[in-house]
C-alpha positions in Angstrom: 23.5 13.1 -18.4 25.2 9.6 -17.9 25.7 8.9 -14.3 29.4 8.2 -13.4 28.5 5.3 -11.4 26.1 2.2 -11.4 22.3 2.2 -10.2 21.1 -0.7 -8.7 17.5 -0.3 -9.9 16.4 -0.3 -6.1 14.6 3.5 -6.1 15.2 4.0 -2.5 19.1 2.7 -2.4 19.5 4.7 -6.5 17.9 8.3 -4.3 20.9 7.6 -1.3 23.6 7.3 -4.0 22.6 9.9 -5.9 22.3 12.5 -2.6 26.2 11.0 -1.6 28.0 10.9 -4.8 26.7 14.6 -6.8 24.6 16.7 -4.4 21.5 18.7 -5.7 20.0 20.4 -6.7 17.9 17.9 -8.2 13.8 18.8 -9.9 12.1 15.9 -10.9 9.3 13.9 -9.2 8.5 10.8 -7.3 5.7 8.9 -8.3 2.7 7.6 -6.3 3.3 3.9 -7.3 6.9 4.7 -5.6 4.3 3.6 -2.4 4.3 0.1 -3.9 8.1 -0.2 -2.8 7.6 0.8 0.6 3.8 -1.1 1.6 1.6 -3.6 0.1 -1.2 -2.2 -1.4 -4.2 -4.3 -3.2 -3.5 -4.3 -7.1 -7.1 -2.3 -8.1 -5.5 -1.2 -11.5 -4.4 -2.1 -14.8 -0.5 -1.4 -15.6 -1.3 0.6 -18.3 1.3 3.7 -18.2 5.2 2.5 -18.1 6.0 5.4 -16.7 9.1 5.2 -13.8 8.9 5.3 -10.4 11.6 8.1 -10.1 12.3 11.0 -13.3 15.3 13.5 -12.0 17.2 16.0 -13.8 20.6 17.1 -12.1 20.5 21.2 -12.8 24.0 22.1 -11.8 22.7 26.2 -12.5 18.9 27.7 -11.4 17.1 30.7 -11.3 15.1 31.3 -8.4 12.3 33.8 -8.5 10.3 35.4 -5.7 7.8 37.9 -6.1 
C-alpha cells in the first residue's frame, strides 16, 4: 500500500510519522543492523544481504487467537 505522505528515508523519523499519521496495528520487524543508526559499531561483516532496515505491513483487520 502506497503511503499518503513522504518518507524521509531516516528509519527512526519514517517509524514517528508512520505511528502519527495511520495508527497500527502494524506486523513487520526491525532489523538488527537498525543498531548501526543509533551507535557505532566496528564494520566485522561483508554487506552481502540488501535487505532493509525496517519491513511493515499496515493490517487495518487481524485475528487474534489465544488458546
Amino acid at each position: 500500500m502506497p503511503t499518503p505522505f513522504a518518507l524521509t528515508h531516516d528509519p527512526f523519523k519514517d517509524l514517528q510519522t508512520l505511528q502519527e499519521k495511520m495508527r497500527g496495528p502494524w506486523i513487520g520487524y526491525l532489523s538488527y543492523d537498525l543498531g548501526r543508526q543509533i551507535e557505532q559499531l566496528p564494520n566485522q561483516t561483508q554487506q552481502d544481504r540488501d535487505w532493509p532496515l525496517i519491513e511493515l505491513n499496515y493490517c487495518p483487520g487481524f485475528l487474534l487467537h489465544d488458546s
